[in-house]
C-alpha positions in Angstrom: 0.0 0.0 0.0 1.1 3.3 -0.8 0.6 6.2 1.2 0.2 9.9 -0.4 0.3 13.6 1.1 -2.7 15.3 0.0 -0.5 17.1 -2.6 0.4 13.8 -3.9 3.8 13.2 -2.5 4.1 9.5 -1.3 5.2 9.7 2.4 4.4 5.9 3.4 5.0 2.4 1.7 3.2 -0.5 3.8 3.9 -3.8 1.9 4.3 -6.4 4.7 3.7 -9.8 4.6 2.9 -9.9 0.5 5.7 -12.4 -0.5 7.8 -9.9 -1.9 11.1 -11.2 -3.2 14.3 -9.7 -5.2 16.4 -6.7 -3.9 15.5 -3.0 -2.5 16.3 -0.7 -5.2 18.4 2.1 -4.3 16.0 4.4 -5.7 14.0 4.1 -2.7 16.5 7.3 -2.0 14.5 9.5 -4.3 11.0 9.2 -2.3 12.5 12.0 0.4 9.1 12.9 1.8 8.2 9.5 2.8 7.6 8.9 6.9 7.1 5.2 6.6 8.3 2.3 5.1 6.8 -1.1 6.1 9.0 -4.2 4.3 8.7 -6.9 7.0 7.9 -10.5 6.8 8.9 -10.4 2.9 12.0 -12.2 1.1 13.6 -9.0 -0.1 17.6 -9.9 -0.3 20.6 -8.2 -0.7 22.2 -5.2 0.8 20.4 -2.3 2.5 20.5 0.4 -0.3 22.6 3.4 1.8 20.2 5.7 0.1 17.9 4.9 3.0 20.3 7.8 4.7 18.8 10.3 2.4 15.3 9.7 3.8 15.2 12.8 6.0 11.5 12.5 7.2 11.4 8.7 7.6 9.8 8.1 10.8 9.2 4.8 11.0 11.8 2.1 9.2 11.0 -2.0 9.3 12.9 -4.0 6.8 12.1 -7.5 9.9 12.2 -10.6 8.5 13.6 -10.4 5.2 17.0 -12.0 3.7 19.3 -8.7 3.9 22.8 -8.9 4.1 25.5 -7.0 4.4 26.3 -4.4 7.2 24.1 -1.6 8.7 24.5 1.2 6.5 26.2 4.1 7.9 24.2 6.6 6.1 21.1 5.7 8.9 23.1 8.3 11.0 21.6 11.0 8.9 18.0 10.0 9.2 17.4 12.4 12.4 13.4 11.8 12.7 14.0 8.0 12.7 11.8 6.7 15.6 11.8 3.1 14.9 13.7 0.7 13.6 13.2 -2.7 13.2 15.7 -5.2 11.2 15.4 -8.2 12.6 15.7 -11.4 11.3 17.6 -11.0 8.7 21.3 -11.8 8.1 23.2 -8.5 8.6 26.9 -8.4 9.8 29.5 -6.4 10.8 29.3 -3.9 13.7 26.5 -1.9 14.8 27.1 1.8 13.9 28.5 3.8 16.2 27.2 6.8 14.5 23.4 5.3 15.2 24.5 7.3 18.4 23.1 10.5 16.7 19.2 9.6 16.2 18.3 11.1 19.2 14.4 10.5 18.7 15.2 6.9 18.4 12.7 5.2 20.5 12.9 1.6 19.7 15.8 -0.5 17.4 16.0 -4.1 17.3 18.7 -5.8 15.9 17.9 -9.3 17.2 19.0 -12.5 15.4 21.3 -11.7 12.7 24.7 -12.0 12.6 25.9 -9.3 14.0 29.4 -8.3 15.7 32.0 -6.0 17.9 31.7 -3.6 20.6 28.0 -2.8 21.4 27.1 1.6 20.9 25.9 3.1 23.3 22.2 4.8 21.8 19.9 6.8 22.6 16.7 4.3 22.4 14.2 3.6 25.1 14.2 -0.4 23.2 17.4 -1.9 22.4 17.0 -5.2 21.5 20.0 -6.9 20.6 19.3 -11.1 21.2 20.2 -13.9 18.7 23.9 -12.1 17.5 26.6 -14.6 19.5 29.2 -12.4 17.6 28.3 -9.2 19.5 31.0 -8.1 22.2 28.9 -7.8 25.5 31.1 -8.1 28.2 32.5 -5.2 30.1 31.9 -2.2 31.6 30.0 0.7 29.4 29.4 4.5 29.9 26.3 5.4 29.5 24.3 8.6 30.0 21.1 8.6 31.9 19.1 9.4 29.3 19.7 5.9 27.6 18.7 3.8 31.0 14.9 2.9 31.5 13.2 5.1 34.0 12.4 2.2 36.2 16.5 2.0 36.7 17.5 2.3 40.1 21.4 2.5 39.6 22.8 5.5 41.2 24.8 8.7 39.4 28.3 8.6 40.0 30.0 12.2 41.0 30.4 13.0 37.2 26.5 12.0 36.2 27.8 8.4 34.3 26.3 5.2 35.3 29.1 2.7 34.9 26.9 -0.7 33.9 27.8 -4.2 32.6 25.0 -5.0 30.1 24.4 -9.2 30.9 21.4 -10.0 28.8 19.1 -8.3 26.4 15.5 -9.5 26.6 12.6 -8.2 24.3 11.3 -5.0 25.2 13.0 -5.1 28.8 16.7 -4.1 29.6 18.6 -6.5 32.4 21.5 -5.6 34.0 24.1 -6.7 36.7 24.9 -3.4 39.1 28.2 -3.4 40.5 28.6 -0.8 43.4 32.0 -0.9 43.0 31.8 0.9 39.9 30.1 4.4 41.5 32.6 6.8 42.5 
């Protein structure tokens, strides 16, 4: 289903579940007023197109379920209204983006069961959901800023305002963590 602004600018694509096969076409880059784009459940392969960076109003991203390969494309860092993002289930490598760090309106990205790997980014989202990649680096201890910890959370502030946390396990739509007080300052 296509999705059009009432001056007839498409600014959603809604296509889950409809046995879609083949490869996204980078051209996907030239529909910049689109919000939504709704690919999950499909057979679509190959790479992420990196034109999804140029998708400055895209609100709302899940490309779940599919046979994508390839890394994370770096170019996501430019998509500053991204709320969600889903692209699970699919068979992306390489590290998670560091520069993901940017999309501060990020509520909710799951990365689960793909073959992810390397250090872990700290980001912004309320959901991180990282389960099913046995490649990704999760031991140690992380820096992270208040603002990325669940409000139910009750590790203290060190003196400087940075929770020191070793992340242990990554449920669904919950965070766990092992608190150490002999982290705080």
């Amino acid at each position: 289903m296509v999705t059009c602004s009432a001056d007839g600018q498409v600014i959603g694509l809604g296509a889950p579940s409809q046995g879609l096969s083949g490869v996204l076409a980078p051209s996907i880059g030239n529909l910049t007023n689109i919000q939504t784009v709704l690919l999950q459940d499909n057979n679509i392969s190959g790479n992420i197109p990196s034109e999804i960076g140029k998708l400055s109003k895209l609100q709302n991203l899940d490309l779940s379920n599919n046979n994508f390969c390839g890394q994370i494309p770096t170019t996501f860092s430019h998509l500053k209204n991204l709320e969600f993002l889903r692209l699970t289930g699919n068979n992306l490598s390489g590290e998670i983006p560091a520069s993901l760090a940017n999309l501060t309106d990020l509520h909710l990205i799951d990365l689960s069961f793909n073959n992810l790997s390397g250090k872990i980014p700290i980001l912004p989202a309320q959901v991180f959901n990282i389960e099913g990649n046995p490649y990704l680096y999760t031991k140690g201890t992380y820096m992270v800023d208040k603002g990325s910890l669940p409000d139910s959370s009750k590790a203290k502030l060190n003196k400087s305002g940075i929770f020191y946390v070793i992340p242990i396990l990554m449920v669904p739509c919950y965070y766990s963590y092992f608190w150490d007080s002999s982290f705080f300052i």
